[in-house]
C-alpha positions, 0 to 999 in steps of 0.5 A: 577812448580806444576800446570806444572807437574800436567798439564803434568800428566793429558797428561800422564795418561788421554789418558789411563784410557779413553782407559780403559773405565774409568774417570780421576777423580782427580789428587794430587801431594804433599809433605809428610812426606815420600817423593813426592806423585803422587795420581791418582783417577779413577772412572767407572761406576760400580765401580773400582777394585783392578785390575783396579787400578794395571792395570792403575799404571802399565801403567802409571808407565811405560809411567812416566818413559818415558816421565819423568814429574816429575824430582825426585823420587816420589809414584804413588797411583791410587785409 
């Protein structure tokens, strides 16, 4: 089930971080001691910024909640 949502995910999110100018780098989706975890890492040349990461997490966010991947609650964190 996991290989599936992260599969999912990347369909997601990889079109939007490239239409930002930046690489999808990794993705983690695990269990921990608070809950479900959504990890996405991003990278650019030069670097990522604050507003980068708010800026992917916002859309990934709201495309998330369209689509809906991921059957239960979870946390996203771009990094």
């Amino acid at each position: 089930m996991s290989a599936d949502i992260l599969e999912s995910v990347r369909e997601i999110v990889e079109p939007i971080v490239i239409a930002e100018g930046m690489e999808l780098v990794h993705i983690e989706y695990r269990r921990e001691r608070g809950g479900w975890v959504l990890r996405l890492y991003i990278d650019k040349e030069g670097g990522v910024t604050i507003d980068d990461c708010s800026n992917i997490s916002r859309q990934t966010s709201h495309l998330m909640d369209i689509g809906e991947p991921i059957p239960h609650s979870y946390v996203l964190e771009v990094s």
